[in-house]
ROVOLUM-512326 format. One record per residue (C-alpha): z, x negated, y negated. Coordinates in steps of 0.1 Angstrom, whole numbers, plus 5000, padded with zeros to 4 digits. Layout:
! ROVOLUM-512326
     Z     X     Y
     Z     X     Y
...
//
This chain:
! ROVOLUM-512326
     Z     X     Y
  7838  6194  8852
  7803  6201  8845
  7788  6213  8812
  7778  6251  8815
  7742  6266  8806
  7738  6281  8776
  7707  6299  8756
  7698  6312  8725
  7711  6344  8712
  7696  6359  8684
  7725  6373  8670
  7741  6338  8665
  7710  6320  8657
  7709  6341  8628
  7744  6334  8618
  7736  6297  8621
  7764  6292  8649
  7758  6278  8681
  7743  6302  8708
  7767  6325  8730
  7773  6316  8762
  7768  6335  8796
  7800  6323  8816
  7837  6330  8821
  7842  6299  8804
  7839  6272  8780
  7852  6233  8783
  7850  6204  8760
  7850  6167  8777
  7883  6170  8782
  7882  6202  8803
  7897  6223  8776
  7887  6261  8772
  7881  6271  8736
  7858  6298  8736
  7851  6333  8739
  7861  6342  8773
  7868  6364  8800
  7901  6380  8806
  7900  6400  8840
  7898  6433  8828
  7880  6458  8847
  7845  6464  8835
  7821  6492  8834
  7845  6516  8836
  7840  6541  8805
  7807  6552  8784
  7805  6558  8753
  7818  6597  8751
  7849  6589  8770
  7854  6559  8743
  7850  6582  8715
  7869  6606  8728
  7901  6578  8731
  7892  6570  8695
  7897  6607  8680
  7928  6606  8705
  7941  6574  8691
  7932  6585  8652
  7954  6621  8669
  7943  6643  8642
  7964  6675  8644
  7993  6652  8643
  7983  6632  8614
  7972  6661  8596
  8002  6678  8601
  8027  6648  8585
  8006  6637  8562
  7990  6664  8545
  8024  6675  8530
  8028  6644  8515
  7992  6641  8504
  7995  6670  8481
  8024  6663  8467
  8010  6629  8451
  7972  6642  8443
  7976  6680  8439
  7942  6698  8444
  7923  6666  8446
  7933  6662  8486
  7897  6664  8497
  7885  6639  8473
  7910  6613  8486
  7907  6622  8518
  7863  6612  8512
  7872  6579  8488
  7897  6568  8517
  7871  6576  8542
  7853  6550  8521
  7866  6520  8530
  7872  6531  8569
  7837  6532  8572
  7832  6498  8557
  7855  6479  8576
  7843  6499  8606
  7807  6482  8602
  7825  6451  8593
  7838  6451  8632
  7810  6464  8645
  7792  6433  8632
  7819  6411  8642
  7819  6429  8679
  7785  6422  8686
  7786  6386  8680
  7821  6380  8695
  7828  6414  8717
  7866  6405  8729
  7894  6430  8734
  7919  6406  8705
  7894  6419  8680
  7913  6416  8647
  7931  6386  8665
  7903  6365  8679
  7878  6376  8650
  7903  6362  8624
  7912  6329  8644
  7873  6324  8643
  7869  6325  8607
  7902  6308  8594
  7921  6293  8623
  7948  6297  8644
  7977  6306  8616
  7956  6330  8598
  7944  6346  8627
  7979  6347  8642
  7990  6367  8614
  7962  6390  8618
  7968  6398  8650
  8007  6401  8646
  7997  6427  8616
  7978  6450  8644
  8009  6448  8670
  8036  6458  8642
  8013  6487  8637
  8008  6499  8665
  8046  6495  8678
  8053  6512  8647
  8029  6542  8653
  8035  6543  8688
  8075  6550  8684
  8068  6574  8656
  8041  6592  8680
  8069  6597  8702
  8090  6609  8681
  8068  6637  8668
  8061  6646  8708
  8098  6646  8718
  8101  6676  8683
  8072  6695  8688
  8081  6697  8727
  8115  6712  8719
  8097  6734  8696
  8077  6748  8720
  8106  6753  8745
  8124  6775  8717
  8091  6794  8712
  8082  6798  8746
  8121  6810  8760
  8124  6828  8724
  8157  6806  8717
  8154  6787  8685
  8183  6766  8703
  8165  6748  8723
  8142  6737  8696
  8175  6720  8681
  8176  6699  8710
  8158  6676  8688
  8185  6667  8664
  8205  6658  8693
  8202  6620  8688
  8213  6609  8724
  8185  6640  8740
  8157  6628  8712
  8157  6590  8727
  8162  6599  8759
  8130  6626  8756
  8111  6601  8738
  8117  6572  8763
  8103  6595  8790
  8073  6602  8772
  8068  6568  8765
  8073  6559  8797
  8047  6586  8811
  8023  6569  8787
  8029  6537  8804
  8022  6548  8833
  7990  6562  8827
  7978  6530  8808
  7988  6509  8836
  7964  6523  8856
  7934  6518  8838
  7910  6534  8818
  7894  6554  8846
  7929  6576  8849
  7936  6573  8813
  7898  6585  8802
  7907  6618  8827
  7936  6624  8806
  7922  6618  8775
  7895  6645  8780
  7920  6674  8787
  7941  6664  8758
  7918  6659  8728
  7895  6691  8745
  7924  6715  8736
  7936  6700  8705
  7899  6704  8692
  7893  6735  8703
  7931  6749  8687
  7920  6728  8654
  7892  6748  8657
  7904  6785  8661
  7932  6778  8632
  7907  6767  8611
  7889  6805  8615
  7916  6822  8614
  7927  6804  8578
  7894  6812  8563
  7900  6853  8575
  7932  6849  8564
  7926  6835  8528
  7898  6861  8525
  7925  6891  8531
  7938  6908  8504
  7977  6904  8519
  7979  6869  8516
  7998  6859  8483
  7992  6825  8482
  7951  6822  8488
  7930  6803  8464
  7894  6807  8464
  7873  6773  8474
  7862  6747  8441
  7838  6720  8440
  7867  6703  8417
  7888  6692  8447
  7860  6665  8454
  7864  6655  8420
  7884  6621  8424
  7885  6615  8384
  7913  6646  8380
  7940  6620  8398
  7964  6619  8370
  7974  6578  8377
  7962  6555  8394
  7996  6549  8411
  7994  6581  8425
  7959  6580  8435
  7966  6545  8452
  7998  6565  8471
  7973  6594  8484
  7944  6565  8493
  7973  6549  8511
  7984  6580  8532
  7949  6589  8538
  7939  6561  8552
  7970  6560  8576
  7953  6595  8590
  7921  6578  8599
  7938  6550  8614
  7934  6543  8653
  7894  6545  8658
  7896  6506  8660
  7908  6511  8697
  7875  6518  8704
  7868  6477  8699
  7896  6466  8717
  7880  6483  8756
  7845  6461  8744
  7849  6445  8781
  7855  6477  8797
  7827  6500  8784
  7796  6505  8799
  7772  6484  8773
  7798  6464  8765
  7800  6456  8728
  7772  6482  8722
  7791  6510  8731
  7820  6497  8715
  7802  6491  8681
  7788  6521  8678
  7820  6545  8693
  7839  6530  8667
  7816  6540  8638
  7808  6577  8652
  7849  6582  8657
  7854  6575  8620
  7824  6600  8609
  7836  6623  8634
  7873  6625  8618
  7861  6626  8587
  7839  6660  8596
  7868  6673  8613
  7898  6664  8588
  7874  6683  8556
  7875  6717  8575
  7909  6715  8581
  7920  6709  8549
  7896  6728  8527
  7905  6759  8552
  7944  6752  8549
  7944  6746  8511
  7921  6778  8507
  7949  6799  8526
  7980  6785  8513
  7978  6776  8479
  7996  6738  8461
  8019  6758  8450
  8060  6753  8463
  8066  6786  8473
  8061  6803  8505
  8035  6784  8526
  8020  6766  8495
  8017  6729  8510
  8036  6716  8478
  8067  6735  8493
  8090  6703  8498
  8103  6726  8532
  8069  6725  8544
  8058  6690  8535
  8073  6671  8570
  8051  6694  8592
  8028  6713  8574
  8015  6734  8605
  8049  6741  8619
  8052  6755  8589
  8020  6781  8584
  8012  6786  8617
  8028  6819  8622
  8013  6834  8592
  7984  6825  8599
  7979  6828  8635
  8009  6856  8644
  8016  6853  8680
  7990  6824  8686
  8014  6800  8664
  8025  6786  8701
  7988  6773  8704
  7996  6747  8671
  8031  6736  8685
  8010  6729  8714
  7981  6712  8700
  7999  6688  8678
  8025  6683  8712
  7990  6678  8730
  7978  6655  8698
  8009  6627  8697
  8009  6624  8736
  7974  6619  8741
  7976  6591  8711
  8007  6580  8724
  7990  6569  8754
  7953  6560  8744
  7969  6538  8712
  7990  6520  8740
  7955  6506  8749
  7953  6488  8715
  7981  6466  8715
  7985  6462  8753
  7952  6441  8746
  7957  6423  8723
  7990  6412  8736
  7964  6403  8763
  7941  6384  8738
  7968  6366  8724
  7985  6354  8756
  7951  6342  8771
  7942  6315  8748
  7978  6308  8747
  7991  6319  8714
  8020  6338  8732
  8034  6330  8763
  8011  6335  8795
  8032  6362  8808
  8013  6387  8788
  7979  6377  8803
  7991  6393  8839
  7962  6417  8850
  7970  6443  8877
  7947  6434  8909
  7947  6472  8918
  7937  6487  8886
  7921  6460  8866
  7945  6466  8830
  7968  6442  8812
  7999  6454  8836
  8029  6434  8818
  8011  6436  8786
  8016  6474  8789
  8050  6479  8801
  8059  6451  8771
  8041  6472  8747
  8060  6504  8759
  8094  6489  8755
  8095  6473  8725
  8078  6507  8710
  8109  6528  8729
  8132  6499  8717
  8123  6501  8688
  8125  6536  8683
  8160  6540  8694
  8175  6516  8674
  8156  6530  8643
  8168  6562  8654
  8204  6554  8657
  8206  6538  8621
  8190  6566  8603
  8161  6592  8604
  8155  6581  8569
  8145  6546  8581
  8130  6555  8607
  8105  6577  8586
  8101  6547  8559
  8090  6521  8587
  8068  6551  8592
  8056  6550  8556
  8054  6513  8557
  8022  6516  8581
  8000  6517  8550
  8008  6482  8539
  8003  6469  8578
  7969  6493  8582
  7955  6476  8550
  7967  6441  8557
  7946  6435  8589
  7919  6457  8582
  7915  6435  8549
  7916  6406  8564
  7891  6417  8596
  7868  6424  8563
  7869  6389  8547
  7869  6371  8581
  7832  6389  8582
  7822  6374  8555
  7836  6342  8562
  7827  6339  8596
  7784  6344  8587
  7787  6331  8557
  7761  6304  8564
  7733  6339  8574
  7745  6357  8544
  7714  6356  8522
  7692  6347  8552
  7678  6391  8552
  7692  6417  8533
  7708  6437  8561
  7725  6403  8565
  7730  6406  8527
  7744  6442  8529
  7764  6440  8567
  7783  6408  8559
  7788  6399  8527
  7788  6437  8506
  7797  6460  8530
  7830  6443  8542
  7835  6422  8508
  7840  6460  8494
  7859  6472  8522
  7882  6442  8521
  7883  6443  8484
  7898  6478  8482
  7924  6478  8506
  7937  6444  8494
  7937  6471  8457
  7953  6494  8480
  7978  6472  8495
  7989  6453  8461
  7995  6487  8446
  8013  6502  8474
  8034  6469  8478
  8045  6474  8438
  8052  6511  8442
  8073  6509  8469
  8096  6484  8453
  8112  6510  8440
  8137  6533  8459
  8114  6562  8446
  8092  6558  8471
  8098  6574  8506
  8134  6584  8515
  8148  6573  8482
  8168  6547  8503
  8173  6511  8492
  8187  6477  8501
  8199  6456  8469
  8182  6480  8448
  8148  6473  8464
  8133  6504  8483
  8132  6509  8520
  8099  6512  8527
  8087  6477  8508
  8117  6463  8524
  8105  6474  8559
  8065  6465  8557
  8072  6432  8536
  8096  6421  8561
  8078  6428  8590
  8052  6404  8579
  8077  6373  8570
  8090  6382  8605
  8059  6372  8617
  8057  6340  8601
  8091  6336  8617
  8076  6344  8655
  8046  6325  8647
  8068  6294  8639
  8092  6300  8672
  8057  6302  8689
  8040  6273  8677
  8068  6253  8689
  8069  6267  8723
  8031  6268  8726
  8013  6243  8705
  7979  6245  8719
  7964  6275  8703
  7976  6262  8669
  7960  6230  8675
  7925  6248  8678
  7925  6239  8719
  7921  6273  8732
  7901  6292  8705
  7884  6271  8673
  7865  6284  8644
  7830  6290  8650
  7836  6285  8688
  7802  6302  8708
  7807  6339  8720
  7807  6352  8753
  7781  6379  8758
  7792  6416  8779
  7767  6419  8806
  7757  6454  8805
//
């Protein structure tokens, strides 16, 4: 087989690594790919406003808001806004960390291949299993939160609070939420042209209800009825008036689970129309977007109902689950039906568009072999990783169910336990950005700034993040209260997920050997250019 024709690329002469390559593949002497390469996806198919648009969908704001903000305040008090902006923090840092790592090596494995590039195979295998437990996990608790605010909005719309009840019915809840999941399936399946369609209606109306609630909480904190209005303080974005640093680690840590999903934006690189262009810089505007978006909100909410735990104060423990199911009939009277419907509209839209994340990089994975080929099937007729999608949907609906059937309560703390996955492959995305250019790192000072500060501190603080979250949830006190040998739940649930890992990585080296041998994908291997 013959040697393919490279040239120069400025973005990896400057990193000192050998120049990217413009083919579908790359061979040694012995025929054996290991670089950078094609998968079969469709390209071309989305610019960058539809990819932004499936990043807010994936990040699903009204939902997060609405399960997190509870929680938030409870931990931090009146400082919510100021957590909210320090955890915004290292988002944005790690989001420039990808962007730099996507425009030398644009590939839909992102955290996967981007790690495997910088450390190796094991490393980067972990990395990569970190992303998929997080998005199964996120994806079963999306569906979750559709199946109850659907049921809600039956019992508002027929005026029967029976059928909203539906939703404790265990068997009805799985069964509902393994139709939704399977609708999302469906749409993913075929491609990002149908799912971009979709996505637009969706996100539209959740922005545009976000918006009108947020009006109508400013009128309302403004009126002289309300009992439980505050008026606005510059001392909320005051980060210092945290009373520990435990706490403020638990509100970074649920704050930065409600910014979460804007890396799906990397992960359609080869789909987008100016490839890892687009990508890059969808990825980055999501974040800033989100974090424009998310400051109303809350600074509207907290002006209309208070901290306090009475009434619709959000430090009510009866409000905390679902903080706008809670205050959004007395704040919006008979338009209440419009939030039910928004944060309904919110979970299924990121239901489906964060089905695009780890249908990928099941995709990645399986195509330079490090799980089994199977995953790597493309659909001829739409272009998207087929099998990697319906394998995605059903280990998510799998995995809900059985969670479901033990216990709510562990079902919420594998919920909480996202934190510790979030930070674990976001930090290590970080340091394999400094790793990977560490040879250009002092060769400018945007090289200076873009690969060695900005993701050295991004990496840096949610490793701080994830050591301190790791230690508080040792004890039972955090999350449900439940426990297993007197260890709590939740550090049960995310520490375990990631020995499981080692565990699949083991049964997979053995199967599949090649990957972990550096034959499919080595460090430092040249990167594949996007056409445009």
């Amino acid at each position: 087989m013959t040697e393919l024709s490279t040239r120069p690329s400025p973005a990896s002469t400057a990193a000192g690594h050998q120049p990217h390559v413009h083919s579908d593949q790359l061979h040694d002497a012995a025929g054996t790919t290991h670089g950078i390469t094609r998968k079969g996806l469709k390209g071309g198919q989305i610019g960058l406003l539809a990819v932004v648009v499936m990043g807010v969908s994936s990040v699903a704001p009204a939902y997060s808001l609405t399960s997190s903000l509870g929680a938030t305040v409870s931990e931090v008090g009146f400082q919510v806004p100021a957590i909210f902006i320090v955890a915004f923090i290292p988002m944005i840092l790690v989001a420039l960390a990808y962007r730099e790592l996507n425009a030398d090596s644009p590939d839909s494995g992102t955290s996967f291949t981007w790690t495997t590039k910088a450390f190796g195979p094991f490393i980067g295998w972990m990395g990569g299993w970190g992303m998929l437990a997080a998005n199964i996990i996120v994806l079963s608790s999306l569906a979750g939160v559709a199946v109850s605010f659907f049921y809600v909005f039956l019992g508002e719309l027929f005026g029967n609070p029976s059928l909203a009840s539906l939703a404790d019915n265990t068997a009805v809840n799985i069964a509902t939420c393994l139709l939704f999941v399977a609708l999302a399936v469906w749409v993913s399946y075929r491609g990002l042209h149908t799912t971009k369609l979709v996505q637009y209606s969706l996100v539209g109306f959740q922005l545009v209800v976000l918006g009108i609630f947020t009006v109508m909480a400013l009128i309302g904190a403004g009126s002289a009825d309300s009992t439980t209005a505050i008026p606005f303080s510059w001392e909320w974005f005051d980060p210092t008036q945290v009373q520990s640093f435990s706490q403020f680690a638990a509100g970074i840590s649920l704050a930065i689970f409600v910014y979460w999903g804007w890396d799906v934006c990397l992960t359609m690189t080869e789909e987008t129309k100016g490839g890892q262009k687009t990508a890059g810089k969808a990825g980055t505007l999501t974040a800033l977007v989100v974090l424009g978006l998310y400051l109303a909100l809350i600074v509207a909410t907290m002006m209309v109902s208070g901290v306090g735990v009475d009434g619709i104060g959000l430090g009510n423990p009866d409000n905390q689950g679902n903080i706008f199911a809670a205050i959004a009939s007395p704040i919006m009277g008979p338009l209440a039906i419009l939030i039910s419907l928004a944060v309904l509209a919110s979970s299924a839209s990121s239901l489906q568009s964060t089905m695009t994340s780890p249908a990928r990089t099941l995709l990645a994975m399986a195509h330079y072999n490090a799980l089994p080929p199977k995953f790597a099937s493309i659909s001829k007729r739409f272009g998207s990783p087929g099998y990697a999608t319906i394998a995605a949907g059903a280990i998510a609906g799998g995995f809900y169910a059985v969670m479901t059937i033990i216990s709510v309560n562990v079902l919420n703390d594998t919920v909480m336990s996202l934190g510790l996955m979030i930070c674990f492959y976001y930090a290590l995305t970080s340091f394999a950005c400094v790793w990977y250019f560490r040879q250009s790192l002092f060769g400018s000072i945007r090289n200076f700034f873009m690969r060695l500060i900005i993701p050295g501190l991004g990496g840096l603080i949610l490793t701080v993040v994830f050591v301190q979250t790791a230690v508080s949830s040792w004890s039972p006190d955090f999350g449900s209260g439940s426990e297993l040998f007197g260890i709590g739940l939740v550090f049960v649930i995310g520490v375990g997920l990631l020995l499981l890992g080692t565990l699949v990585m083991g049964l997979t080296y053995w199967r599949q050997p090649s990957f972990f041998r550096g034959e499919t994908l080595r460090k430092d291997t040249p990167a594949l250019v996007v056409p445009e």
